[in-house]
N, C-alpha and C positions, 0 to 999 in steps of 0.2 A: 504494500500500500504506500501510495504518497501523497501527502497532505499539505497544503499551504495555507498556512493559518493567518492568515489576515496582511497576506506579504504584500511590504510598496517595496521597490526601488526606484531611486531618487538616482540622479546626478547633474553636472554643470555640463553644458556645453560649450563651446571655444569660447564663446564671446559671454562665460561666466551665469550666464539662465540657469535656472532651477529646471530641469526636468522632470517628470516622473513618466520612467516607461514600465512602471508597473501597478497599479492602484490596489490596495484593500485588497489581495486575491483571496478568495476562498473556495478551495476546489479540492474533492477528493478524489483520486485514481483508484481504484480497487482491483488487490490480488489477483493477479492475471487478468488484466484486463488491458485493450491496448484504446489510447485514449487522444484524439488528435485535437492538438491545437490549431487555428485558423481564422485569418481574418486580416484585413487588409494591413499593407507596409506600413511597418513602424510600429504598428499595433500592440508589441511587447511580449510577442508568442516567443521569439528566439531567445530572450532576456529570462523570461519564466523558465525554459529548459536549461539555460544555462547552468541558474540558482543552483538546480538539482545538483548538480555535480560540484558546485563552488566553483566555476569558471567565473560567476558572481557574485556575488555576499549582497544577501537582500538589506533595507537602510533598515526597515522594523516588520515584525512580524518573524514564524518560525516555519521552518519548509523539519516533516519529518517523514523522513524514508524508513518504513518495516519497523514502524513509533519509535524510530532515536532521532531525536533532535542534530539534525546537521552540522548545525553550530558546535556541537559536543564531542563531536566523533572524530579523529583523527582524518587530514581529507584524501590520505592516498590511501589508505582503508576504506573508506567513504567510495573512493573512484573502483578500487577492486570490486566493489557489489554491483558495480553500474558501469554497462557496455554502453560505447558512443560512436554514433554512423553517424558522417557527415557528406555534407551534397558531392564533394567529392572522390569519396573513398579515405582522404587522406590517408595514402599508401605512402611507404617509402622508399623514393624511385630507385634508390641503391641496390634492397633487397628484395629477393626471391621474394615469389608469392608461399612458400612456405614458411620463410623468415618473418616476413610480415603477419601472418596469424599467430604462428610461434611466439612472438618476440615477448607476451605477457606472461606465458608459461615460463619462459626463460627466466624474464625477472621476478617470478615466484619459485625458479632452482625446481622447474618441476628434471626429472632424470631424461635425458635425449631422447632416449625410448620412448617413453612417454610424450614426448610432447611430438614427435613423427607421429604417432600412433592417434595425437588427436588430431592433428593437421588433415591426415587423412579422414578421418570421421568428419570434420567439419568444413573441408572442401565437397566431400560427398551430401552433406546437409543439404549443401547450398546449389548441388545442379553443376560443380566442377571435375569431371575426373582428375582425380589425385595423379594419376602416372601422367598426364598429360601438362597438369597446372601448376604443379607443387614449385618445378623449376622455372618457371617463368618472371622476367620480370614485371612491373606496372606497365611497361610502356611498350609491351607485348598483347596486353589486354584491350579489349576494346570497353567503352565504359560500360555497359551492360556488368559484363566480369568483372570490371574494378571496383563495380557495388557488391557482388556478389560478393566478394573477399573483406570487404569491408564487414562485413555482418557477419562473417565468418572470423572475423578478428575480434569484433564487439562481442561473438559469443564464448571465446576462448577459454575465460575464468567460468562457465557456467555460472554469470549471473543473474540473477533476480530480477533483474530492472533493466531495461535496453530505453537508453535516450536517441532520436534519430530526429535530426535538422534539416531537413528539407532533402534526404536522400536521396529522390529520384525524380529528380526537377531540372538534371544538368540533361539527362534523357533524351531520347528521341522520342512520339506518343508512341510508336509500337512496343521497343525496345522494354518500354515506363510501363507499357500493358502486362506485357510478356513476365515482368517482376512481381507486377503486383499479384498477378495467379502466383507465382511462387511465392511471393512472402505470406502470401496468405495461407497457403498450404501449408511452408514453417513455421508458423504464428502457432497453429494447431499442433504441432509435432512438438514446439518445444515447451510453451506454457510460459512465457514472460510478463512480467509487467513491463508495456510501453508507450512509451509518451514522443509522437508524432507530430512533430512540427511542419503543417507544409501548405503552400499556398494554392492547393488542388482539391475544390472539393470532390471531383467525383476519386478522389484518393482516399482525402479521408472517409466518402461513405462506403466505399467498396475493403478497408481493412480498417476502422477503428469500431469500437465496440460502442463507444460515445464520441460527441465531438463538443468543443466549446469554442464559442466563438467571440473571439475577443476585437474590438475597439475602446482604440486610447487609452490602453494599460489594463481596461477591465474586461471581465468576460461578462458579453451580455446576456449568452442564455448556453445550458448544457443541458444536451439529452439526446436521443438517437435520432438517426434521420428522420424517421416517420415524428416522432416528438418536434422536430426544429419544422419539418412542411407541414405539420398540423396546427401546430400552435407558435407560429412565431413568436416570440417576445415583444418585438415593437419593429414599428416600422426600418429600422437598418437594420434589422434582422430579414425581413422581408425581402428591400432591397439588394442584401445581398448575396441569398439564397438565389433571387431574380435575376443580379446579374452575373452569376456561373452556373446558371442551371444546369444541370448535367439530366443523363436519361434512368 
């Protein structure tokens, strides 16, 4: 479970403004559930996922991952419970695509054995044969495959919680289609809690369990797609269901 209890974040801008890209949140994720965030630039969706990991430090309020307070926890213990996909892969274009899944095992001294032996189980997760991928570099793959490895490195530690920022947005729309049946079939196989940042709704309705949709720091309304076309909240809810309608 992840919770955000009443979280702002605040900062200054160049020319010294007070911003807030986060207002009051209060939102609950629940135990396996994958939960997308959405809603127009600037909005403060990419800020909220950050929190989780302390890539941010919210200014008030308490974000708690699996009820421990974030703030409390050590935060590269913090980061080992919590895998991070981002819109590029961020792969490292030096190492092998088996280096690059491995590299977390490594720095938890798992035994070489072990950690070949998950590289292949988690290229095969993910739709890569292992004798064909393992040795390749990033710049070998085409990006379809450089997300796939990417999630395949976010799931390394077996954790709990998988954070993902706009994943599969850099995409082509087939390539973005062709994922989404996969991730969604993974979703099921592995049982995560995840929180889905992306500016696509028919993304978020086709793999998130809920969605919230956030404007100007706050989220206006959460609940599942048939909840958000039935009952919008208010009118920029309306209109913005209206303008990315999807089928």
């Amino acid at each position: 479970m992840i919770e955000f209890d009443h979280v702002t974040k605040r900062y200054s801008d160049q020319s010294g403004t007070d911003v807030v890209a986060v207002r009051e949140l209060a939102l609950t994720i629940g135990r396996g559930e994958t939960h997308a965030l959405i809603g127009t630039s600037g909005c403060g969706k990419t800020t909220t996922l950050r929190m989780v990991n302390r890539l941010e430090d919210p200014t008030s309020g308490a974000i708690r991952v699996g009820g421990d307070d974030i703030a409390a926890v050590d935060v590269f213990g913090l980061r080992r419970r919590i895998g991070y996909v981002i819109q590029t892969g961020g792969l490292f274009p030096h190492m092998t695509v088996a280096a690059n899944i491995g590299v977390l095992c490594e720095l938890e001294r798992y035994a070489p054995a072990d950690i070949r032996r998950r590289v292949s189980e988690l290229l095969g997760l993910v739709g890569l044969e292992p004798d064909r991928f393992a040795t390749r570099y990033p710049s070998e793959l085409s990006g379809g495959q450089r997300q796939r490895v990417g999630v395949a490195r976010a799931l390394a530690l077996d954790p709990d919680y998988i954070l993902m920022d706009e994943p599969f947005s850099a995409l082509d729309p087939i390539t973005r289609s062709e994922i989404h049946d996969e991730f969604e079939q993974l979703l099921k196989t592995v049982h995560k809690t995840v929180l889905l940042v992306t500016h696509d709704l028919h993304e978020a309705f086709k793999l998130a369990d809920r969605i919230s949709i956030m404007h100007r720091g706050s989220v206006v309304q959460t609940g599942t797609r048939e909840q958000l076309e039935r009952t919008p909240a208010n009118e920029f809810v309306t209109r913005f269901l209206a303008g990315n309608e999807v089928a």
